[in-house]
Residue frames relative to the residue before (quaternion, step in Angstrom):
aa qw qx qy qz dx dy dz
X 1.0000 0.0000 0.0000 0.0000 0.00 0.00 0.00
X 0.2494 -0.8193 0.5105 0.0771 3.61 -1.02 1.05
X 0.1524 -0.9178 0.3450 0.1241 3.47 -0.24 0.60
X 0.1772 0.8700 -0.4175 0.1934 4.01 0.14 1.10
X 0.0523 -0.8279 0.5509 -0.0914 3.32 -0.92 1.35
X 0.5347 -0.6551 0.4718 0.2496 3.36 -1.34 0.56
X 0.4527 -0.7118 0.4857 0.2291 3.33 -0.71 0.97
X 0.5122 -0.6730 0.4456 0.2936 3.46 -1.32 0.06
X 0.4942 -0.7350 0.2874 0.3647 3.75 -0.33 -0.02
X 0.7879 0.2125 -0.1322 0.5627 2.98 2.11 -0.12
X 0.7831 -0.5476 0.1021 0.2764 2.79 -0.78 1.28
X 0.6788 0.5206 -0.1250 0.5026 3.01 1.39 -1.86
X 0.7684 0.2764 -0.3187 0.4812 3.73 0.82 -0.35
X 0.2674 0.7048 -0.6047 0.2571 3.44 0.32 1.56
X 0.7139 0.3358 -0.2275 0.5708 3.11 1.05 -1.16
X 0.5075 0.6219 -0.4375 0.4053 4.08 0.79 0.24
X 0.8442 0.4151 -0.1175 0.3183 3.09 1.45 -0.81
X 0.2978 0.8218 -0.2600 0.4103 2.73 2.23 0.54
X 0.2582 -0.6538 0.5119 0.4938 3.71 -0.51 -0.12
X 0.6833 -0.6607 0.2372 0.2010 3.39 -1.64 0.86
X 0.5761 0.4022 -0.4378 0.5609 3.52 1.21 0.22
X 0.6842 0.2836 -0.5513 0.3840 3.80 0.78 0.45
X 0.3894 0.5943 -0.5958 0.3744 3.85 1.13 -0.19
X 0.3551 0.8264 -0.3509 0.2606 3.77 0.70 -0.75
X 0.8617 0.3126 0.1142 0.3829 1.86 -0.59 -2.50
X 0.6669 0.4372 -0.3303 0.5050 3.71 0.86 -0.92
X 0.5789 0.4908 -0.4375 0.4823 3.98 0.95 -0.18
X 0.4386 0.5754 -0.4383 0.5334 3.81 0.98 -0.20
X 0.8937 0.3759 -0.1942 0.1491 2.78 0.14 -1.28
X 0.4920 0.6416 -0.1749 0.5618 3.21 2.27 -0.65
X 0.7111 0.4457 -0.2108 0.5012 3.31 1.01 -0.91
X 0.4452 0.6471 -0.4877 0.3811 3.75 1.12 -0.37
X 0.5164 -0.6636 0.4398 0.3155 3.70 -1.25 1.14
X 0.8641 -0.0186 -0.0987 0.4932 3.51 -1.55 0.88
X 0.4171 0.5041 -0.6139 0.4416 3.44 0.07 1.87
X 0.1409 0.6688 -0.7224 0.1050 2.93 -1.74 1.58
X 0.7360 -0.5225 0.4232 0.0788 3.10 -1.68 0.32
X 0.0249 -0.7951 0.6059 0.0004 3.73 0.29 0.38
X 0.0541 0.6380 -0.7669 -0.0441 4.18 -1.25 0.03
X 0.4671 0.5949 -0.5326 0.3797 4.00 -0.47 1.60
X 0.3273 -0.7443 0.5547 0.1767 3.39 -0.68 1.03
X 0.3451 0.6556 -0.4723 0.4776 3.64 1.28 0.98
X 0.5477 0.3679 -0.4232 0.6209 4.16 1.33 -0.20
X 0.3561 0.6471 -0.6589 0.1422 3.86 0.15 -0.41
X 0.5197 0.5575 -0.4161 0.4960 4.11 0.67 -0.63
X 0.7618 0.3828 -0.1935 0.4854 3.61 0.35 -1.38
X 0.7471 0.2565 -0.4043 0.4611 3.97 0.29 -0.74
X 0.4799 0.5549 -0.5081 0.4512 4.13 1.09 0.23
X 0.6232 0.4410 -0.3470 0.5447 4.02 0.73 -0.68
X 0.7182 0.3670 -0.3750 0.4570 4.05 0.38 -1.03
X 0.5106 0.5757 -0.4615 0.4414 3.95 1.16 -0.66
X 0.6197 0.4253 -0.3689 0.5469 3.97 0.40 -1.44
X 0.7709 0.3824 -0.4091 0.3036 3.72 -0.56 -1.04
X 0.7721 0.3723 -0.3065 0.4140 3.81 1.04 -0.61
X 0.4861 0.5216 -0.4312 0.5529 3.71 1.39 -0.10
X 0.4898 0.4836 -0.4191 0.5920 4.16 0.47 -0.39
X 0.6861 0.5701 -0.3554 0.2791 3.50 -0.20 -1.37
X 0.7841 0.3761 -0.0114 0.4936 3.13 1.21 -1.72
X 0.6224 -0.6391 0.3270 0.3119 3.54 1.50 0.21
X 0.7826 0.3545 -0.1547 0.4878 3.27 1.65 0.41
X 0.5141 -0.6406 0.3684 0.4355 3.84 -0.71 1.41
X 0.3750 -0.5006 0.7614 0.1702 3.31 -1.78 0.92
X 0.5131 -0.5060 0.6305 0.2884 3.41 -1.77 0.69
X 0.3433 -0.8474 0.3613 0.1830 3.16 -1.50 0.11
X 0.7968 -0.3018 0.0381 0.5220 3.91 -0.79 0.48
X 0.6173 0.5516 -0.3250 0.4572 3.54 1.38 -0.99
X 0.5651 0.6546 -0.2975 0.4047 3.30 1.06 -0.93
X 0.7979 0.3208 -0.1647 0.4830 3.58 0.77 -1.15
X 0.5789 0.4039 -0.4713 0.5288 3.82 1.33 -0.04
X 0.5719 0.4202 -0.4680 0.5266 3.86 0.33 0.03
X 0.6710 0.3504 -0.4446 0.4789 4.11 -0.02 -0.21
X 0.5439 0.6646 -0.3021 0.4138 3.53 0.96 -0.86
X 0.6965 0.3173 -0.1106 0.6340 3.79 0.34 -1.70
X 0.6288 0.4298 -0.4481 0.4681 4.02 0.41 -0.58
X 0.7935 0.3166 -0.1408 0.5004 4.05 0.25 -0.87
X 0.2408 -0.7667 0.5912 0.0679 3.89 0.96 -0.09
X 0.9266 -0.0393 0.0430 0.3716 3.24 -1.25 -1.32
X 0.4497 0.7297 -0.2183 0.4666 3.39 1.68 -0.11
X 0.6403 0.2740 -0.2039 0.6880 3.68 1.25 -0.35
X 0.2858 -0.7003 0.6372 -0.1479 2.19 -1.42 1.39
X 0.1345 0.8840 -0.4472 0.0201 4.05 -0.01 0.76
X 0.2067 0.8132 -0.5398 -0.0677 3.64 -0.24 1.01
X 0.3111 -0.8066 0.4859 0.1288 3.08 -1.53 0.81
X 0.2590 -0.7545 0.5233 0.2995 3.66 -0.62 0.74
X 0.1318 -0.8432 0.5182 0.0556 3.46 -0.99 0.76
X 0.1227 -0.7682 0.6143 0.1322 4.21 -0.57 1.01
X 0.8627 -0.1207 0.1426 0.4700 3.20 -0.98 1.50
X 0.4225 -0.8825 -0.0650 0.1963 3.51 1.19 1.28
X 0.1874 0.7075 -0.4893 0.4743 2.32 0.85 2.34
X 0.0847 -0.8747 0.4573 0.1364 3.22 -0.78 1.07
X 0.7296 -0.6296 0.2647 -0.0364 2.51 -1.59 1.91
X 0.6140 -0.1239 0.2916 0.7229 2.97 1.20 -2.41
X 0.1296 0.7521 -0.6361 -0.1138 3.15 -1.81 -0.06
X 0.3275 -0.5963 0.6828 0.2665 3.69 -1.29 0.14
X 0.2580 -0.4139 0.8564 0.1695 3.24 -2.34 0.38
X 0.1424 0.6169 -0.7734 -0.0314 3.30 -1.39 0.32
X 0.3395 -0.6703 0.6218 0.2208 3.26 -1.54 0.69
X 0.3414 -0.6888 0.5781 0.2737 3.86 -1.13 0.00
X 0.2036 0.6957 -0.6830 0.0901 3.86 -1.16 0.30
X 0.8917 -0.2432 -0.1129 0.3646 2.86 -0.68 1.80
X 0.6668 -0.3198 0.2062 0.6407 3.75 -0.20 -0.80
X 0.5920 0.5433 -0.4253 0.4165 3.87 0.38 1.64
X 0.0066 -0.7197 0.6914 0.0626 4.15 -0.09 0.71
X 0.0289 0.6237 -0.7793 0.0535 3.02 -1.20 1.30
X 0.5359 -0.5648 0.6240 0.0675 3.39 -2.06 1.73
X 0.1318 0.6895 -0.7119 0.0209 3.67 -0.71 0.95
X 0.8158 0.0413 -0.3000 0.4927 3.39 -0.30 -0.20
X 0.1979 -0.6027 0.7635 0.1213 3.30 -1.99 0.68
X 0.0632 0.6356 -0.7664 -0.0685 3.31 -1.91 0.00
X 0.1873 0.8309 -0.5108 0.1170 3.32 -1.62 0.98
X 0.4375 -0.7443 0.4607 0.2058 3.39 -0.13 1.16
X 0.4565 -0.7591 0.3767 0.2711 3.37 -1.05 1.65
X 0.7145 0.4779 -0.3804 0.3412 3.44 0.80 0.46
X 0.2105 0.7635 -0.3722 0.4839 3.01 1.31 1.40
X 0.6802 0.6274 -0.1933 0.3262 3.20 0.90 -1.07
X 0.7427 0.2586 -0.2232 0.5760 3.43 0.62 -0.80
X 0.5492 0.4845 -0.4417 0.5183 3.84 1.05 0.43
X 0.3778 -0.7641 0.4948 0.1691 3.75 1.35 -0.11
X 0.4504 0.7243 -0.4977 0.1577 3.44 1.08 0.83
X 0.3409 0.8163 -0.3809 0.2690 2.95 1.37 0.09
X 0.6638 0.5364 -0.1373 0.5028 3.15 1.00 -2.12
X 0.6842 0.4346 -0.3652 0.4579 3.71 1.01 -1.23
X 0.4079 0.7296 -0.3929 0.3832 4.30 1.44 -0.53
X 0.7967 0.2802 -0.1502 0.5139 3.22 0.48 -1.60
X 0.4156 0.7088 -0.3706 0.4330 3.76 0.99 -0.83
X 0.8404 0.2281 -0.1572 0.4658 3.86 0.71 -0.83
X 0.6115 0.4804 -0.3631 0.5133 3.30 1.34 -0.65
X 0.6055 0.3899 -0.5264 0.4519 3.87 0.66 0.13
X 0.6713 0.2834 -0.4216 0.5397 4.20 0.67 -0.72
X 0.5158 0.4587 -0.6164 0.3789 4.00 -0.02 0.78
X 0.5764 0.5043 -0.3490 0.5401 3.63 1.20 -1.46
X 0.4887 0.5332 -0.4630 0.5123 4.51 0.77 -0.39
X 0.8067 0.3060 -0.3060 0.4024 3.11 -0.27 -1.46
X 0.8262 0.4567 -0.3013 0.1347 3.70 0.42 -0.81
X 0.6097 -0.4839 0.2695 0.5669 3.06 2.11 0.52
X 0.3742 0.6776 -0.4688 0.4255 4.13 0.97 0.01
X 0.3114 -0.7049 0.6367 0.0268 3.54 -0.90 1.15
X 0.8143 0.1456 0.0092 0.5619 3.95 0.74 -1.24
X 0.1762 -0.7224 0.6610 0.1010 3.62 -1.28 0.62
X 0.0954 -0.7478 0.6560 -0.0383 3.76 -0.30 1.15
X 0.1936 -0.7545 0.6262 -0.0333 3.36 -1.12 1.55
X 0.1383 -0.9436 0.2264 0.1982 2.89 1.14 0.08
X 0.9225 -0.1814 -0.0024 0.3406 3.73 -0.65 0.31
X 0.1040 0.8298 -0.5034 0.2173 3.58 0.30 0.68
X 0.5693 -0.5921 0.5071 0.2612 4.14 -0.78 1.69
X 0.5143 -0.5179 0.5962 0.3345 3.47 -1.59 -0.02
X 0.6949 0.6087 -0.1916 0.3317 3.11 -1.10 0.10
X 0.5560 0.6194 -0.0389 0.5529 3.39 1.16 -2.20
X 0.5098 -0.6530 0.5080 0.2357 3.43 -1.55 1.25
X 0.6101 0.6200 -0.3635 0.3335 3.93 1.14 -0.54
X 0.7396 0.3591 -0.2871 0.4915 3.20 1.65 -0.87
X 0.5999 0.5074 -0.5023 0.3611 3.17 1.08 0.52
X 0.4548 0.7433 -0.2591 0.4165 3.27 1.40 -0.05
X 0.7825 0.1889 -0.2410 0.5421 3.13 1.12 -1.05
X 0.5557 0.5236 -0.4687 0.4442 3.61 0.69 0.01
X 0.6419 0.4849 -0.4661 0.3683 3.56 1.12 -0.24
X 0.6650 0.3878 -0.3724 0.5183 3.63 1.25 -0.18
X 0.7387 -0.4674 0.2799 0.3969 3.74 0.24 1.02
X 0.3044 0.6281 -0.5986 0.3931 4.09 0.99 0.92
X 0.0654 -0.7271 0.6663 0.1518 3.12 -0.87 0.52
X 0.4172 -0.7679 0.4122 0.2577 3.83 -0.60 0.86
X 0.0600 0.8259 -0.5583 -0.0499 3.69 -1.62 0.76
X 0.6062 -0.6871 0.2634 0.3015 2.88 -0.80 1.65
X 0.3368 -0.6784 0.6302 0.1712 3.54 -1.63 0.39
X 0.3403 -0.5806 0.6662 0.3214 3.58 -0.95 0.51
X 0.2939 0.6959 -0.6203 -0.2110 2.78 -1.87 -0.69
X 0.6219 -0.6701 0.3852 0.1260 3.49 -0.91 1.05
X 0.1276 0.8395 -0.5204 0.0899 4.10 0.37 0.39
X 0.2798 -0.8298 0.4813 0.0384 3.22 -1.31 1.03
X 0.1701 -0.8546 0.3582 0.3354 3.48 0.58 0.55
X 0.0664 0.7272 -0.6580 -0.1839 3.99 -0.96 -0.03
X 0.7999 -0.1127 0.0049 0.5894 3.59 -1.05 1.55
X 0.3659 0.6619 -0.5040 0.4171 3.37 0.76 0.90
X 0.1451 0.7410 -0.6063 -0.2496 3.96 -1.46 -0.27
X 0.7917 0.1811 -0.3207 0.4874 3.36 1.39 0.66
X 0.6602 -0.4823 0.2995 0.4917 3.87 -0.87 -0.06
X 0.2249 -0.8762 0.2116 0.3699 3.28 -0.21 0.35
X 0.4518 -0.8073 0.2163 0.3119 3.88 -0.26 0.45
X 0.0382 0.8175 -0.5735 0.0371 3.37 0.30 1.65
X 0.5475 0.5832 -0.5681 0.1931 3.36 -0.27 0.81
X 0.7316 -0.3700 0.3544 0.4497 3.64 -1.32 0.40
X 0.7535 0.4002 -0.3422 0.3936 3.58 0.52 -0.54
X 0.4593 0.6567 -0.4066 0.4386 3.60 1.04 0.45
X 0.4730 -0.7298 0.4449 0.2137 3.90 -0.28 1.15
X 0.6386 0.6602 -0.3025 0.2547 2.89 0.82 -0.48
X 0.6248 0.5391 -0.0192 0.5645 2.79 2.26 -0.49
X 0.4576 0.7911 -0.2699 0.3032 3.30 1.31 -0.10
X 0.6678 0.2723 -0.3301 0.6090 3.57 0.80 -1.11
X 0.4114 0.6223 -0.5489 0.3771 4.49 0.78 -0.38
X 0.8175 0.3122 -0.2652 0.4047 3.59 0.50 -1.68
X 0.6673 0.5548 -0.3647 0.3375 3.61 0.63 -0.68
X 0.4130 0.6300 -0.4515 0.4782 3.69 1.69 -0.53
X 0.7547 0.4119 -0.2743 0.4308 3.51 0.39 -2.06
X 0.7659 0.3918 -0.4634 0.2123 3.52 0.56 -0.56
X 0.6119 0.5129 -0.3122 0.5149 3.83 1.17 0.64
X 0.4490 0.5360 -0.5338 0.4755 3.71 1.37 0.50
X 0.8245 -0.3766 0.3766 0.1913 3.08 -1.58 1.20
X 0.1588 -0.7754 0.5264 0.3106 3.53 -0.24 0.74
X 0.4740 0.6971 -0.4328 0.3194 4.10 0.53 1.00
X 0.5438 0.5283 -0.0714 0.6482 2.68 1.65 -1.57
X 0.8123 0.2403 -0.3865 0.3646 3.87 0.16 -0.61
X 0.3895 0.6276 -0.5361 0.4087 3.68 1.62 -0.29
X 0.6793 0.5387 -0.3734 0.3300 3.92 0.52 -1.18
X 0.8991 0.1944 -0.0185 0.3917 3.04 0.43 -1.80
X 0.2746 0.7438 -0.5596 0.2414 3.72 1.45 0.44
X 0.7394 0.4374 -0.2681 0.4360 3.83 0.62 -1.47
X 0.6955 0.4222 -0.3979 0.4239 3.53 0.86 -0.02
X 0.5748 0.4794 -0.3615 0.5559 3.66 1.06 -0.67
X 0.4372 0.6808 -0.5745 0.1237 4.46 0.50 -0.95
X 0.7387 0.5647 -0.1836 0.3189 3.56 0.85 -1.82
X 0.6652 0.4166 -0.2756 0.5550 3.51 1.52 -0.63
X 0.6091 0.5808 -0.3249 0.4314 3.82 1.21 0.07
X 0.2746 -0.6300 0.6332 0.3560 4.46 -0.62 -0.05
């Protein structure tokens, strides 16, 4: 499922157009003490360290710093990178990439003590009235399983979800196969990674990514 909405034309009626337990939650999160908002691909160091700590979290390698200065210098004016900072430390951030009159978030990172401050909700809350100000017509969250805390996430800010096809060819195959994190078979893999040293997985996350869903 893929998840994309039209922006407002003003600024002020992003957060109006939220549903009302996330207008909330994302006011929590604005209002939380010494928190601001930065948009500079100067934190790229900091949203590569909050990426590793929240891919661990979830039991899975995080690409690495080289990884994001090559998407950076490849896409230039096209990435977009904001970071939320508490009392100037940073907390959370998004990459988002631009294409044409659409900013779509792909990577996130966010320390687990964010949550009950709701800075998340206040994260996206600003990166949609920046996508306002910067002339962006569509916000594309893009793709996220049933079931899975991301698609609740974005249906909890007012996405409404639409299905993808997709087309699959079998070889010596008799079903699709199931590479995704939600397959058991994976479970005691992700719960190992989510207790490796967060040195050891900066090293070996980009080498382990290809053996991981």
């Amino acid at each position: 499922m893929t998840f994309k909405k039209r922006l407002p034309e003003r600024v002020e009626d992003v957060l109006t157009q939220l549903p009302r337990k996330t207008r909330a939650a994302a006011r929590k999160g604005r209002d939380a003490s010494g928190l601001e908002t930065v948009v500079s691909p100067d934190n790229l160091d900091r949203f590569t360290h909050l990426f590793l700590v929240n891919e661990r979290h979830l039991g899975s390698p995080a690409f690495g710093p080289r990884f994001f200065r090559k998407a950076v210098e490849e896409f230039g004016l096209s990435v977009l990178l904001l970071t939320v900072l508490r009392e100037g430390r940073a907390v959370a951030a998004v990459l988002c990439f631009a294409f044409r009159e659409t900013l779509v978030p792909y990577f996130s990172g966010a320390l687990e003590e964010t949550e009950p401050l709701r800075i998340n909700n206040y994260m996206y809350l600003r990166l949609m009235e920046i996508a306002v100000e910067r002339g962006f017509k569509e916000f594309d969250f893009g793709r996220s399983r049933r079931g899975t805390g991301a698609y609740k996430f974005k249906e909890y800010h007012g996405f409404e979800a639409t299905p993808l096809h997709y087309r699959y060819v079998l070889h010596k195959a008799r079903a699709i196969p199931s590479a995704n994190p939600s397959n058991p078979r994976f479970d005691r893999v992700r719960r190992l990674w989510s207790k490796v040293p967060l040195p050891i997985a900066r090293v070996a996350g980009p080498f382990l990514m290809r053996y991981f869903p």
